[in-house]
py3Dmol code that shows the C-alpha trace and the ligand (Angstrom):
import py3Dmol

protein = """\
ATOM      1  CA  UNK A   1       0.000   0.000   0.000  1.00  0.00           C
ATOM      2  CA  UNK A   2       1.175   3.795  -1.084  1.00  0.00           C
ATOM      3  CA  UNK A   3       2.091   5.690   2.026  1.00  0.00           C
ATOM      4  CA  UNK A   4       0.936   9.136   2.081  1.00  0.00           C
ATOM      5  CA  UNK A   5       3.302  11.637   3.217  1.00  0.00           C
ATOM      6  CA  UNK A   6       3.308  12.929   6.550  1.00  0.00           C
ATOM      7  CA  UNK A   7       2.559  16.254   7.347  1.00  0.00           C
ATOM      8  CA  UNK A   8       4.646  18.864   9.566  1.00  0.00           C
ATOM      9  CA  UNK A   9       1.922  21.315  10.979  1.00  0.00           C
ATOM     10  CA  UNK A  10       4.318  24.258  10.950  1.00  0.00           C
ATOM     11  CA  UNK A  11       2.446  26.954  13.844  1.00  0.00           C
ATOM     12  CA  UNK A  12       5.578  29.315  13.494  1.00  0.00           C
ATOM     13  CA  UNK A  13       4.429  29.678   9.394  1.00  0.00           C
ATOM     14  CA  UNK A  14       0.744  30.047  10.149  1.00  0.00           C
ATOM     15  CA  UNK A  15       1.210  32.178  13.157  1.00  0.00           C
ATOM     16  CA  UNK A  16       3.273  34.343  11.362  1.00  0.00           C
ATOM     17  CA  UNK A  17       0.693  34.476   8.364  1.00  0.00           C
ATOM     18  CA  UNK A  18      -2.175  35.666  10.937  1.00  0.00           C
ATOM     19  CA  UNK A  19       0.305  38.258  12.818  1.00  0.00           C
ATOM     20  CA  UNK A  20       0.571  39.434   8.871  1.00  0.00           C
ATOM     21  CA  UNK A  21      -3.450  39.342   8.382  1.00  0.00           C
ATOM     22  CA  UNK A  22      -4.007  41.281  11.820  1.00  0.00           C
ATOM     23  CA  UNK A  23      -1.339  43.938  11.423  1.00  0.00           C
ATOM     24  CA  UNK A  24      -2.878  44.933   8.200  1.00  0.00           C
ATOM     25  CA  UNK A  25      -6.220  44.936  10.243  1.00  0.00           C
ATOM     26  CA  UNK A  26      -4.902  46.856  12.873  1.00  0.00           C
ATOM     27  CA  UNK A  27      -3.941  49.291  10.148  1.00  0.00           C
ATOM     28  CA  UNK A  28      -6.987  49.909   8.454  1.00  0.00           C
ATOM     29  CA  UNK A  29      -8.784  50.278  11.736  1.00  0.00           C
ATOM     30  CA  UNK A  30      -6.179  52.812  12.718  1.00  0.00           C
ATOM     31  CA  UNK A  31      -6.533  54.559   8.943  1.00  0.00           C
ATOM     32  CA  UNK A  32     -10.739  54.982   9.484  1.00  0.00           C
ATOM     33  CA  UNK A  33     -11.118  55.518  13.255  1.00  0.00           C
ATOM     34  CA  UNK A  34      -7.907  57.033  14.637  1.00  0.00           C
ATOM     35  CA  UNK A  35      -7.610  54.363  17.180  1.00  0.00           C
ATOM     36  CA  UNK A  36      -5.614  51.204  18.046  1.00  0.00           C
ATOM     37  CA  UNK A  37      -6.795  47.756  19.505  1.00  0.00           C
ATOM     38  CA  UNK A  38      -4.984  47.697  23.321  1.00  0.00           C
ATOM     39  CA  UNK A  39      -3.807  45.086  25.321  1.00  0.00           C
ATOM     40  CA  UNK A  40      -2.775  44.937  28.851  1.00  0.00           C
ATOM     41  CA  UNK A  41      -1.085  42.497  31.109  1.00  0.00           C
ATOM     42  CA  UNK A  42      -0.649  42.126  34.607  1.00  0.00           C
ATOM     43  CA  UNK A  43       2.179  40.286  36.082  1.00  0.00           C
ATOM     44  CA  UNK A  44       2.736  39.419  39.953  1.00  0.00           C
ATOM     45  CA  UNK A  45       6.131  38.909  41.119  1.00  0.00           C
ATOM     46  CA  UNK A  46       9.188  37.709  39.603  1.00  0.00           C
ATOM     47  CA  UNK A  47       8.662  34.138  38.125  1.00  0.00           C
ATOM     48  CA  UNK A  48      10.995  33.931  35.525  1.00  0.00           C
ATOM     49  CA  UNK A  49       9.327  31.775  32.877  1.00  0.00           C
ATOM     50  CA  UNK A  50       6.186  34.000  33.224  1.00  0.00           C
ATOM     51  CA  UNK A  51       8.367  37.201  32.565  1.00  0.00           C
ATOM     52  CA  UNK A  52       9.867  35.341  28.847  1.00  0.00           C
ATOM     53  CA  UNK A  53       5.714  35.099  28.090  1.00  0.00           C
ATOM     54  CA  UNK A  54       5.267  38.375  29.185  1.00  0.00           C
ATOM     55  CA  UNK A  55       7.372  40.372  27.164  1.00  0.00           C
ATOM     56  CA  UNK A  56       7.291  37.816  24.208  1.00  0.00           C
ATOM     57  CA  UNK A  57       3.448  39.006  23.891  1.00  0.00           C
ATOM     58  CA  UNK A  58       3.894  42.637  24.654  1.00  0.00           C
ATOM     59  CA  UNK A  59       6.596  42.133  21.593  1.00  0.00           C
ATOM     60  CA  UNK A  60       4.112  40.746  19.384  1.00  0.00           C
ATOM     61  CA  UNK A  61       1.694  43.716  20.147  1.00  0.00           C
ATOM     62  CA  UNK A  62       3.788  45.897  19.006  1.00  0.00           C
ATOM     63  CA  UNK A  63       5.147  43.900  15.821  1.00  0.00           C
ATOM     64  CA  UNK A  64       1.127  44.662  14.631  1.00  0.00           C
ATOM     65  CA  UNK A  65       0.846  47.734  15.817  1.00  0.00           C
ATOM     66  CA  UNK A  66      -1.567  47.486  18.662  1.00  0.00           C
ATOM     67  CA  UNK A  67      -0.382  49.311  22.287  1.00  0.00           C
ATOM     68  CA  UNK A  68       0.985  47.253  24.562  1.00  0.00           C
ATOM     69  CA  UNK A  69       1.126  48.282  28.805  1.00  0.00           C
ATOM     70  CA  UNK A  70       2.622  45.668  30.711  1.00  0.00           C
ATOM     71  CA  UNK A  71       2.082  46.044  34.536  1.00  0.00           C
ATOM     72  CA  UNK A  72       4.396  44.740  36.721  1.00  0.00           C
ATOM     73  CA  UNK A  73       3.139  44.464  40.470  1.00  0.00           C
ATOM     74  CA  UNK A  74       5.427  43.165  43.619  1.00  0.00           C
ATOM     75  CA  UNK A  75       5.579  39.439  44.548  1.00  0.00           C
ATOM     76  CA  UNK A  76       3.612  40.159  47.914  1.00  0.00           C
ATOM     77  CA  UNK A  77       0.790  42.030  46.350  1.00  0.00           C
ATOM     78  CA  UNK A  78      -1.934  41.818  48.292  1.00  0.00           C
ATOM     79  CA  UNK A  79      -5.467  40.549  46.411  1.00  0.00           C
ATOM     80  CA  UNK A  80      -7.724  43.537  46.946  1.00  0.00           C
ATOM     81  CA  UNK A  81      -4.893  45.629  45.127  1.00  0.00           C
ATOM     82  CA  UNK A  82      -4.807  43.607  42.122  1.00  0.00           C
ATOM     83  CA  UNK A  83      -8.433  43.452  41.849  1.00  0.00           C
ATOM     84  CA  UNK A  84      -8.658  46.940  41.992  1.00  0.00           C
ATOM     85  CA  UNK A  85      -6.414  47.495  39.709  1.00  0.00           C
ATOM     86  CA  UNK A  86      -8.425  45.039  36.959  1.00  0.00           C
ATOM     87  CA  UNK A  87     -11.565  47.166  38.271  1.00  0.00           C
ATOM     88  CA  UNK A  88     -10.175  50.225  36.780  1.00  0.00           C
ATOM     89  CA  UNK A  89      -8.878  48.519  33.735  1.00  0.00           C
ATOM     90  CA  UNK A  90     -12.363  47.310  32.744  1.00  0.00           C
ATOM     91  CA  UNK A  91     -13.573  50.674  32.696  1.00  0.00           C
ATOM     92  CA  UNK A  92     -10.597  52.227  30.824  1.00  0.00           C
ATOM     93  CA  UNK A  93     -11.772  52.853  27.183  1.00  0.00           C
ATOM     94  CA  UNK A  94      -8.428  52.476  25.976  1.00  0.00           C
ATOM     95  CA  UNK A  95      -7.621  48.813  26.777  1.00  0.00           C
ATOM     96  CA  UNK A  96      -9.665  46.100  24.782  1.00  0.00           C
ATOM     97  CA  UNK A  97      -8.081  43.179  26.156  1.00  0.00           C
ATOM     98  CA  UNK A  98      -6.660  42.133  30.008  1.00  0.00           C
ATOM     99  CA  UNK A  99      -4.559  39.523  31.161  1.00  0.00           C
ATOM    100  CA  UNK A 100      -3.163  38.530  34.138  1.00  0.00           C
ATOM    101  CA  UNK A 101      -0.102  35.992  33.486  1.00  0.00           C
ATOM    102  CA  UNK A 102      -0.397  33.267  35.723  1.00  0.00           C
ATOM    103  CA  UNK A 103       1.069  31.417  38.003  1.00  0.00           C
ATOM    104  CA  UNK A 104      -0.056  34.022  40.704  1.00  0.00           C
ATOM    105  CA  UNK A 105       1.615  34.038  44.116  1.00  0.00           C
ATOM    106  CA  UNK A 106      -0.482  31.954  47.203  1.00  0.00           C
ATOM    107  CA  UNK A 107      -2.309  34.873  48.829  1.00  0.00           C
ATOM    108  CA  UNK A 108      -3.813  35.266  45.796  1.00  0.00           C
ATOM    109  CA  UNK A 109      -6.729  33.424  44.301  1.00  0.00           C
ATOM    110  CA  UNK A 110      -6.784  32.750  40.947  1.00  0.00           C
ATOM    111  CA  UNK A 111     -10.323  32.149  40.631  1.00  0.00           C
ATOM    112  CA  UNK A 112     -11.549  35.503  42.239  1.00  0.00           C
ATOM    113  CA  UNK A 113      -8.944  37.475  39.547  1.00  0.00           C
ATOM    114  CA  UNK A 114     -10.844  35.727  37.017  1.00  0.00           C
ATOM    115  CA  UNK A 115     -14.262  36.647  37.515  1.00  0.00           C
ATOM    116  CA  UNK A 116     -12.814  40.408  38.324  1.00  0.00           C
ATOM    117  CA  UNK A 117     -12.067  40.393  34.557  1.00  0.00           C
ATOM    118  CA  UNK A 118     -15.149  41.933  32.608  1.00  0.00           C
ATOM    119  CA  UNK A 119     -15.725  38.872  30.022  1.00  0.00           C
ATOM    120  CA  UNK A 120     -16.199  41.555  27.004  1.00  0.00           C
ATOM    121  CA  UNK A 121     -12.012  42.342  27.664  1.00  0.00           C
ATOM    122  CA  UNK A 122     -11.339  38.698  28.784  1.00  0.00           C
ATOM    123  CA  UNK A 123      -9.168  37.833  25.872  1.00  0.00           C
ATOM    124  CA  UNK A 124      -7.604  34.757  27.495  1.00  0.00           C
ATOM    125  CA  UNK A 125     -11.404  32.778  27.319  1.00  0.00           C
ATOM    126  CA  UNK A 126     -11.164  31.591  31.134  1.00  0.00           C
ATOM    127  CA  UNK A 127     -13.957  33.711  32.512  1.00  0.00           C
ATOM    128  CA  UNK A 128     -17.189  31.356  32.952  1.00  0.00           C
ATOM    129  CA  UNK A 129     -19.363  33.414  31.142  1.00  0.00           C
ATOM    130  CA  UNK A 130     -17.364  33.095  27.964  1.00  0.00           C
ATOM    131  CA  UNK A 131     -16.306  29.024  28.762  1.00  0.00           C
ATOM    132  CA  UNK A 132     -20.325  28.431  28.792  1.00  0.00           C
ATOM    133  CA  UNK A 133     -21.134  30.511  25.923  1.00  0.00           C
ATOM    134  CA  UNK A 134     -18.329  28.610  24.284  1.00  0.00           C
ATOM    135  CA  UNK A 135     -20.337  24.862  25.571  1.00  0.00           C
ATOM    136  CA  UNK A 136     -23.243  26.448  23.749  1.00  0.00           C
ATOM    137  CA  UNK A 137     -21.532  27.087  20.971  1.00  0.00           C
ATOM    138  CA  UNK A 138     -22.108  30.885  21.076  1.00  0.00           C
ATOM    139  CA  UNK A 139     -18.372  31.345  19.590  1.00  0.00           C
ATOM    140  CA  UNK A 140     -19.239  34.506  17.712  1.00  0.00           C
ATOM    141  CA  UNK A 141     -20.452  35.935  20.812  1.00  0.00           C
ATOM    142  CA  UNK A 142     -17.040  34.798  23.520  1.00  0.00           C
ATOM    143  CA  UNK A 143     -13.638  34.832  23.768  1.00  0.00           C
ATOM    144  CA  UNK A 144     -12.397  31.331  23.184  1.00  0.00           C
ATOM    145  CA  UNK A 145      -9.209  30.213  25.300  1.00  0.00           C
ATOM    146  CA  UNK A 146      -6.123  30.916  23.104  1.00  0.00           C
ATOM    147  CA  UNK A 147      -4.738  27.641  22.973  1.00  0.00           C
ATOM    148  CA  UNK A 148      -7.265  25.383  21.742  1.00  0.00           C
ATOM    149  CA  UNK A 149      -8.453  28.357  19.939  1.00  0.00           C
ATOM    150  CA  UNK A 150      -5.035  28.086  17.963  1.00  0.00           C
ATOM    151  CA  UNK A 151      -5.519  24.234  17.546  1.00  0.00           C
ATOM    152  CA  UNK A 152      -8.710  24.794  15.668  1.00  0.00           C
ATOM    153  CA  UNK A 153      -7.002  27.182  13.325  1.00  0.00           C
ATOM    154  CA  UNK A 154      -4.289  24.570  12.374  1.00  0.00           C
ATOM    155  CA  UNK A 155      -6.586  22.042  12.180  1.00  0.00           C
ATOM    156  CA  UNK A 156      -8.673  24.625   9.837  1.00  0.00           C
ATOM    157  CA  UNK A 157      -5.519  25.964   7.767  1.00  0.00           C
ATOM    158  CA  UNK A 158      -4.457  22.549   6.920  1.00  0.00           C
ATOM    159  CA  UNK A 159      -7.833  21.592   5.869  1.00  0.00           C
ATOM    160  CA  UNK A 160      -8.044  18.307   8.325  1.00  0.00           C
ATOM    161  CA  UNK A 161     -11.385  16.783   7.711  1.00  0.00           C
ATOM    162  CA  UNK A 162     -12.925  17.035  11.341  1.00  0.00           C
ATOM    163  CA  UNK A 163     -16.571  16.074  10.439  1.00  0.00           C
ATOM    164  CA  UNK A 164     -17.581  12.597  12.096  1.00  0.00           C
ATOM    165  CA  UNK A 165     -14.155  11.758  12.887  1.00  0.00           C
ATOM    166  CA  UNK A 166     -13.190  10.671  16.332  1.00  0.00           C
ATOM    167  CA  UNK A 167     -11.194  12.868  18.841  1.00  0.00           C
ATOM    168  CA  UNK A 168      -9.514  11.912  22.197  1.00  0.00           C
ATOM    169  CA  UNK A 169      -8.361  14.950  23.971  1.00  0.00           C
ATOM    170  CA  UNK A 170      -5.597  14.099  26.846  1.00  0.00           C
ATOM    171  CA  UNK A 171      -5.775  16.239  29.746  1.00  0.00           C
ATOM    172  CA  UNK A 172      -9.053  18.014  31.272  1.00  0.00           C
ATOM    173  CA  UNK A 173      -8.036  21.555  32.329  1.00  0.00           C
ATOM    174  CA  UNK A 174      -9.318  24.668  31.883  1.00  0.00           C
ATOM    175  CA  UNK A 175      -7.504  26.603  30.053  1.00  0.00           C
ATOM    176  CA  UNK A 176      -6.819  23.408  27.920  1.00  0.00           C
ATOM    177  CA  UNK A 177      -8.422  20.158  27.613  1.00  0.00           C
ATOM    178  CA  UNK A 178     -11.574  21.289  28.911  1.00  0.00           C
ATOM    179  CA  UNK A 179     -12.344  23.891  26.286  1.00  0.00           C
ATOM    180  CA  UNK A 180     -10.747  22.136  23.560  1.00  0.00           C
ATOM    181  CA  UNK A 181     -12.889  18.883  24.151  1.00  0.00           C
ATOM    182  CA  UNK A 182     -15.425  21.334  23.793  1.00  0.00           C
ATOM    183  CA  UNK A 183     -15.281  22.752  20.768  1.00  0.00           C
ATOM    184  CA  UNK A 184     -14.162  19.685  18.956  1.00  0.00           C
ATOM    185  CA  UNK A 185     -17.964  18.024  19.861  1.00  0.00           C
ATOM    186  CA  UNK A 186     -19.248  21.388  19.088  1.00  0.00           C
ATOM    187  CA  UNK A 187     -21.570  20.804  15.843  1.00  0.00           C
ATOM    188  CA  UNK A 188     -19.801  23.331  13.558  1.00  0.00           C
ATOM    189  CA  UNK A 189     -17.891  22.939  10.047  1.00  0.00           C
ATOM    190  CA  UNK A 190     -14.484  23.502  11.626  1.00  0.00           C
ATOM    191  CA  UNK A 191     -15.200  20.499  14.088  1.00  0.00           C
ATOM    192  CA  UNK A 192     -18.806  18.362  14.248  1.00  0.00           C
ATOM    193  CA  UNK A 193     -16.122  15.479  15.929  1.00  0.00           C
ATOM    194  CA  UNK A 194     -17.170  12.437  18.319  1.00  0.00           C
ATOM    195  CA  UNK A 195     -15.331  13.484  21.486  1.00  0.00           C
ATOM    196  CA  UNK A 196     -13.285  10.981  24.303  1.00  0.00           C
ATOM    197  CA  UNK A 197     -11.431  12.913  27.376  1.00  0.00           C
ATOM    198  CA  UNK A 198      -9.031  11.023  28.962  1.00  0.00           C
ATOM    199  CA  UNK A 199      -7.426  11.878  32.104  1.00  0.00           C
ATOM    200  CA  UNK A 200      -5.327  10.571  35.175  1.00  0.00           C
ATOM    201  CA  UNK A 201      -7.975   8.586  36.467  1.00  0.00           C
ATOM    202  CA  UNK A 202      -8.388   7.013  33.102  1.00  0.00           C
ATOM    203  CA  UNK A 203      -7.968   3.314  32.991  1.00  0.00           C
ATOM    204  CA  UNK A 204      -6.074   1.761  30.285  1.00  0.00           C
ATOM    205  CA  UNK A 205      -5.344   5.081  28.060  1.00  0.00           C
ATOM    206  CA  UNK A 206      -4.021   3.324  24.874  1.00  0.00           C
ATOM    207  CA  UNK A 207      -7.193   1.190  24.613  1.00  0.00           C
ATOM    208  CA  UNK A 208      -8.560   5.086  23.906  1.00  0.00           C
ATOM    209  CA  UNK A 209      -5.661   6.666  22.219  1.00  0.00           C
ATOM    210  CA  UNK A 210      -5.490   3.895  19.577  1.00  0.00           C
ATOM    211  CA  UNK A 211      -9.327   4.921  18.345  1.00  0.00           C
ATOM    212  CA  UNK A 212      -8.452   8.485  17.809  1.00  0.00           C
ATOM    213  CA  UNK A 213      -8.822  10.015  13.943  1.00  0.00           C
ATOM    214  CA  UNK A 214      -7.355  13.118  16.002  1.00  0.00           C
ATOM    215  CA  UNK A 215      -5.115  13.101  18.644  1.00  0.00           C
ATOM    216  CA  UNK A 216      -4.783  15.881  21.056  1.00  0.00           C
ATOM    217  CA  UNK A 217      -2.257  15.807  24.231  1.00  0.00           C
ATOM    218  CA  UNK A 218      -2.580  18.513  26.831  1.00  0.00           C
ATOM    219  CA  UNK A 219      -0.830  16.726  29.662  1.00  0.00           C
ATOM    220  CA  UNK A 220       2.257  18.203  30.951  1.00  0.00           C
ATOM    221  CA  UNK A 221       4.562  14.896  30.820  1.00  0.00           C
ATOM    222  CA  UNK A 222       7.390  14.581  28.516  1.00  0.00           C
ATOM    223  CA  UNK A 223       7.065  12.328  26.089  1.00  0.00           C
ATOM    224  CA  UNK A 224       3.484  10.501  27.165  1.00  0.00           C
ATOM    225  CA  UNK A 225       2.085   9.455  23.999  1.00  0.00           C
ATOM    226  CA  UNK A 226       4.541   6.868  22.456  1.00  0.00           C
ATOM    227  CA  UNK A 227       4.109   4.472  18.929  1.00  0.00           C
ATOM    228  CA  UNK A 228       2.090   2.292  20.548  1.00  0.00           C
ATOM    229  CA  UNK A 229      -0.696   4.184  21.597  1.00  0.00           C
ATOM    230  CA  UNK A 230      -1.380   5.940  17.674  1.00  0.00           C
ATOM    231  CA  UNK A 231      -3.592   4.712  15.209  1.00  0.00           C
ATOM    232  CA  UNK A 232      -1.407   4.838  12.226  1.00  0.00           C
ATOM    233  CA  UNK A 233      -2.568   7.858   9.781  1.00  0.00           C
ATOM    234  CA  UNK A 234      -4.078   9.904  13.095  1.00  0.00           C
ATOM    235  CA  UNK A 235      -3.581  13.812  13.091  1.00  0.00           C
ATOM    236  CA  UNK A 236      -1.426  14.030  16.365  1.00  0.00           C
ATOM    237  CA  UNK A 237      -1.487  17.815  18.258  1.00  0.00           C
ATOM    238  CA  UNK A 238       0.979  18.178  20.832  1.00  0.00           C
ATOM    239  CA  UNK A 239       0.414  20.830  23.355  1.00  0.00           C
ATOM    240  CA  UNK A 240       2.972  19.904  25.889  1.00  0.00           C
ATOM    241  CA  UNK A 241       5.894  22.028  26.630  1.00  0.00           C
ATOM    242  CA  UNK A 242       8.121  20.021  28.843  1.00  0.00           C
ATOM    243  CA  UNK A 243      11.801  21.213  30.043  1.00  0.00           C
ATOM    244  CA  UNK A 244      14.089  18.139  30.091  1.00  0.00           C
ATOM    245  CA  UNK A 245      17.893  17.806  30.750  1.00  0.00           C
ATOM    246  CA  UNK A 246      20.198  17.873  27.541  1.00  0.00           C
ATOM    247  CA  UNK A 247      24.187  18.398  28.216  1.00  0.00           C
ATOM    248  CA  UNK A 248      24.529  19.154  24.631  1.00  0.00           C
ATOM    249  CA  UNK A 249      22.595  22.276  24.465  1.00  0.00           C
ATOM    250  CA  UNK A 250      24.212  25.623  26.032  1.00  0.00           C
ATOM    251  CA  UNK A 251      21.604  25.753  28.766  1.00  0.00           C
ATOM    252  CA  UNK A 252      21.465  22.436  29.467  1.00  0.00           C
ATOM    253  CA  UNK A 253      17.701  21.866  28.962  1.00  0.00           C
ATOM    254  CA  UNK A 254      15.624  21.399  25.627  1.00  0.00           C
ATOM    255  CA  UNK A 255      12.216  21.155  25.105  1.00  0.00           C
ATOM    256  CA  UNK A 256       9.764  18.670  24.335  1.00  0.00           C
ATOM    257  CA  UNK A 257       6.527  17.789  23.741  1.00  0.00           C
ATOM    258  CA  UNK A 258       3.584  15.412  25.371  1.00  0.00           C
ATOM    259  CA  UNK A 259       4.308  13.249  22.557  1.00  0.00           C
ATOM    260  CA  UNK A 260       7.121  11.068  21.930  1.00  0.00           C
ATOM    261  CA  UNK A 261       7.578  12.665  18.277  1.00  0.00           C
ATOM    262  CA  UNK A 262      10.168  10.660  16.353  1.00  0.00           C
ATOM    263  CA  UNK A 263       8.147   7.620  16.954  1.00  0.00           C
ATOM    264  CA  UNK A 264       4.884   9.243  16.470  1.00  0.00           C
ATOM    265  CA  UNK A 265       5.220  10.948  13.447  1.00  0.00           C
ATOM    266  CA  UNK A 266       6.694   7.808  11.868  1.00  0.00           C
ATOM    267  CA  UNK A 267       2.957   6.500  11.886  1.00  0.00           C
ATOM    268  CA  UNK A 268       0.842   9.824  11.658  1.00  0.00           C
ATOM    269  CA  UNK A 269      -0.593  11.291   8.879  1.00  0.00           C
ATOM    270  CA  UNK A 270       0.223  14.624  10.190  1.00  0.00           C
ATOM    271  CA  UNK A 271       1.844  15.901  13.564  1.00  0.00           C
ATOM    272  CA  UNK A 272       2.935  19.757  15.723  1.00  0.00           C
ATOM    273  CA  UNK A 273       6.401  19.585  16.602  1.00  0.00           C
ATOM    274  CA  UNK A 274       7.631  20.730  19.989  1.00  0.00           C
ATOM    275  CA  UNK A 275       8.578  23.820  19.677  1.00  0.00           C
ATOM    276  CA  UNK A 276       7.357  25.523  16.787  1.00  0.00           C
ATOM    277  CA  UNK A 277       3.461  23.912  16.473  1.00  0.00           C
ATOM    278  CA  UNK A 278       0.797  24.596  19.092  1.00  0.00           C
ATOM    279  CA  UNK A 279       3.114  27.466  21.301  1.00  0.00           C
ATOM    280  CA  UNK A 280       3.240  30.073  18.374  1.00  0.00           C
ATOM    281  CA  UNK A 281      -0.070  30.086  17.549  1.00  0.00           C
ATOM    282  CA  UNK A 282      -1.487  30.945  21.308  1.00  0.00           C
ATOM    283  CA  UNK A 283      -0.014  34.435  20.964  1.00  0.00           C
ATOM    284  CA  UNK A 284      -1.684  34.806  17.951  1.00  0.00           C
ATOM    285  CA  UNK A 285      -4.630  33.622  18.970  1.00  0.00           C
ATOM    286  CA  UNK A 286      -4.246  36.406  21.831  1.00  0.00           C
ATOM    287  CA  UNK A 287      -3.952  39.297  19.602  1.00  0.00           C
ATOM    288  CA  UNK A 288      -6.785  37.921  17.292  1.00  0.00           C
ATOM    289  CA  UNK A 289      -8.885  38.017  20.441  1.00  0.00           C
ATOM    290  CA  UNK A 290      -7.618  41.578  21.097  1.00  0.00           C
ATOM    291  CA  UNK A 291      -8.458  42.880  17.863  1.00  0.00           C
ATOM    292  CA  UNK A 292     -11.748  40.805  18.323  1.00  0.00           C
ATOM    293  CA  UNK A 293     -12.648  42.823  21.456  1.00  0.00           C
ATOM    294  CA  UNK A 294     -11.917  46.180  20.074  1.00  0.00           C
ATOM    295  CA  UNK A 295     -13.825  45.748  16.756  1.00  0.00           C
ATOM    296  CA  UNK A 296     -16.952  44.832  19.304  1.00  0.00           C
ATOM    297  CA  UNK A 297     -16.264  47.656  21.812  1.00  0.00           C
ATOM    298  CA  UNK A 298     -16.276  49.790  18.878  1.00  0.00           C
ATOM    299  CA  UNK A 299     -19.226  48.380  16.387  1.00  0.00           C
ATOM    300  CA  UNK A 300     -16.375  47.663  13.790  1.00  0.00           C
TER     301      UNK A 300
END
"""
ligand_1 = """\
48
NDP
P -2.551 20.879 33.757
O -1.469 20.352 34.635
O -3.465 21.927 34.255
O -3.455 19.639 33.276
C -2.876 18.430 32.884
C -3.961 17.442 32.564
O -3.323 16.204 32.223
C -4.886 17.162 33.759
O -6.210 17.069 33.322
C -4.388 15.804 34.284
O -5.401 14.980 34.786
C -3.862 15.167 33.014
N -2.819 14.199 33.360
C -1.736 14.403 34.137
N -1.036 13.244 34.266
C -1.714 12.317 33.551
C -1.510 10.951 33.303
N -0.457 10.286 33.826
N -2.408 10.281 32.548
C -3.477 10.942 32.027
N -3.717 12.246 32.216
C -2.846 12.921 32.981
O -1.820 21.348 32.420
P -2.297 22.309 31.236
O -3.521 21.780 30.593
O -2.237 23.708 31.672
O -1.062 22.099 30.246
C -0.744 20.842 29.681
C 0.570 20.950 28.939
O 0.429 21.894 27.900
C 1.747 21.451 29.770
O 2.931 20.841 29.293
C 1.786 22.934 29.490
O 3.086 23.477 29.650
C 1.378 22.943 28.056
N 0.736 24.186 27.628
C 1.130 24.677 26.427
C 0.547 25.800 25.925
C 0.986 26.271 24.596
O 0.785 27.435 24.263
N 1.555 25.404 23.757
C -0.455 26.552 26.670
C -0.884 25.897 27.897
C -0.278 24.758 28.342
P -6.230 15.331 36.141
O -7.224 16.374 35.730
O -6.859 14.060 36.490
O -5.213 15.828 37.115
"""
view = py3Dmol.view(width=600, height=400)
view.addModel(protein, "pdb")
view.setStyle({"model": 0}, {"cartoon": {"style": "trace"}})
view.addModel(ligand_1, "xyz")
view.setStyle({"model": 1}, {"stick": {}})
view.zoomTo()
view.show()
């Protein structure tokens, strides 16, 4: 039997291509009302990894021409101040889109930032009010969570037949696997899939894994999905970003994927690669939702 070829979903090409679209977006807006789509994002403390995503999306703000204010607010912030601040941010005509990076430090609770967000600026999709207009399939009318948000534009840019196919999604969060599960059952051209959620508590996750047409890993363990648990010709996405040792590189680290991917894409039909799949294309997705909010706010 003729083996198709296997495809390399590249995220760092499309991502690029929709910075490209939105920047010329952003620039016509700014041509015929004066005004530019704003984002702002709050960041707690010092957490190192969190600063890299920080400034990587104030960076790509600015690449498309949108403002960009990051905040930057002392490790022992106490809650009430942080809410406050968000409380004047949602009334602040000039931001469109708010974010607080998390991991936030222990006095503070995550969920209680959350809901402080107003949902019509809550371009990260984690309020509730957006995540349930999402289950009802409202998606012109919510923010949807940037990751899975970018999976469905891969899976649309590629043109992978979604219709009536089966998807297991690994991993139940809810910035993640919860959403994404979500829209993949949702009954809509870009997805209309039969949906499986696996998660620790699952028993006997190959028996799963082996059914799915479409493949999607949101597990945070190096390397999880291996050969043996693929259908050969399934669509693998690979949302894990694990850091694991490697003398050979000048920092001592590289990074990889949820999915074991030599061995995996040896029997897919198409595959992300860790990095450069699923991680570019959630900052995208993040100034898409920007734009998104400020073409609402203003009846664009
Ligand atoms: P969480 O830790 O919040 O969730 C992990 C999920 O995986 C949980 O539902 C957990 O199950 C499940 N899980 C953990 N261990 C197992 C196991 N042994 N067997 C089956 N299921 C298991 O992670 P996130 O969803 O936030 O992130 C997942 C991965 O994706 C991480 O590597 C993260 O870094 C990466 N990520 C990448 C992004 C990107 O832009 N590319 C964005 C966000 C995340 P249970 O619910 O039972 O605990």
């Amino acid at each position: 039997m003729k083996k198709t070829m296997m495809q390399i979903i590249d995220g760092k090409k499309i991502s690029q291509d929709l910075k490209n679209e939105l920047k010329a977006d952003v620039a016509h807006f700014q041509a015929n009302t004066g005004k530019v789509p704003g984002l702002t994002v709050i960041i707690v403390g010092q957490d190192p990894a969190s600063q890299v995503y920080v400034r990587n999306k104030a960076k790509s703000c600015l690449e498309i021409g949108m403002h960009s204010t990051v905040i930057e607010m002392p490790h022992d912030t106490p809650q009430e101040t942080l809410l406050n601040t968000i409380r004047e941010l949602n009334q602040d005509p000039a931001v469109h889109g708010i974010l607080v990076q998390q991991p936030l430090p222990k006095q503070i609770d995550e969920f209680a930032v959350t809901l402080a967000i107003d949902p019509s600026k809550d371009v990260d999709g984690f309020h509730p009010e957006n995540l349930g207009r999402l289950v009802m399939g409202h998606l012109d009318k919510c923010f949807v969570s940037c990751t899975p948000y970018g999976i469905l534009e891969l899976l649309d840019r590629y043109n992978i037949e979604t219709k009536g196919k089966h998807c297991v999604v690994v991993g139940r969060s809810n910035i993640v696997g919860k959403p994404m599960a979500n829209l993949m059952m949702q009954k809509l051209d870009a997805t209309n899939c039969t949906v499986t959620v696996c998660h620790s508590a699952t028993r006997d996750i190959p028996s799963f894994t082996k059914q799915a047409d479409i493949l999607i890993a949101a597990i945070g363990k190096a390397r999880f999905i291996t050969a043996d648990m693929i259908k050969p010709g399934a669509v693998v996405i690979d949302v894990g970003i694990n850091r694991i040792e490697d003398q050979s590189t000048k920092s001592g680290y590289r990074l990889v994927g949820d999915v074991d991917y030599d061995g995996v894409a040896a029997l897919a039909s198409a595959i992300t690669p860790v990095p450069g799949g699923v991680g570019p294309m959630t900052i995208a997705m993040l100034l898409k939702n920007t734009l998104q909010s400020f073409r609402r706010i203003n009846n664009l």
